[in-house]
C-alpha positions in Angstrom: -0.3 -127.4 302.2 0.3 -125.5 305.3 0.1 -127.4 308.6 0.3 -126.1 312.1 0.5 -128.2 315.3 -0.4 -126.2 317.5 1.0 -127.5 321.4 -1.3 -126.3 324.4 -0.8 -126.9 328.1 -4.1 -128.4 329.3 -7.2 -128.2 327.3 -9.3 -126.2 325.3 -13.0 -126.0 324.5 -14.2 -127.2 321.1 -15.5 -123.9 320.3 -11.7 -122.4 321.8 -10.1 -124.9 319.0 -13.0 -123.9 316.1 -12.2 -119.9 316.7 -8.2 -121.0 316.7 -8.6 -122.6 313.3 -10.7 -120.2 311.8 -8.7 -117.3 312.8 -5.0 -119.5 311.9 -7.0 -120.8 308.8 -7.9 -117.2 307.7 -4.5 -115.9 308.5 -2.4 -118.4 306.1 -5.1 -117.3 303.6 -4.3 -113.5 303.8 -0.4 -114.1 304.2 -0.6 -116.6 301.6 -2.9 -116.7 299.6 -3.2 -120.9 300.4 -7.3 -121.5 300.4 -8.1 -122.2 304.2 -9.5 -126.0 303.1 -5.6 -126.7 302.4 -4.8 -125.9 306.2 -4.3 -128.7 308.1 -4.6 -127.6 312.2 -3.3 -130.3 315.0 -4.4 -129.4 318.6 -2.1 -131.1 321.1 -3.4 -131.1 324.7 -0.9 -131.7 327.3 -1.1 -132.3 330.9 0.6 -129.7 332.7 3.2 -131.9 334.2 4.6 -132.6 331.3 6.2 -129.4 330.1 8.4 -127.3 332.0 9.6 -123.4 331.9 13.4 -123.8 332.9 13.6 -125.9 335.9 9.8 -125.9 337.1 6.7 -127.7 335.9 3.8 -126.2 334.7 1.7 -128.4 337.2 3.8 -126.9 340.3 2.8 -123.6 342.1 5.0 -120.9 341.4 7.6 -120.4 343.8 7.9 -116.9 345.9 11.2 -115.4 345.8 
């Protein structure tokens, strides 16, 4: 059974997360062959201040150099 978790900063629609799964769904299937009802798809929303890109937060405004 494949599985994908699939991290996000911030949110997404429901129809943004039923066009992700449809299009990861029917990818598995073509690389495969696993039936698309065997996909399990997590969405995990997080708030922007809780991931970083080196040393800076998502939730912080980028910084001029």
């Amino acid at each position: 059974m494949p599985f994908i978790n699939l991290k996000i900063a911030g949110s997404l629609s429901k129809e943004q997360k039923q066009t992700i799964a449809n299009q990861f769904s029917k990818t598995i299937e073509d690389v495969t062959g696993k039936s698309p009802s065997a996909t399990y798809i997590v969405f995990e929303e997080l708030e922007r201040e809780n991931w970083a890109v080196g040393s800076r937060l998502l939730s912080d405004p980028p910084q001029n150099k």
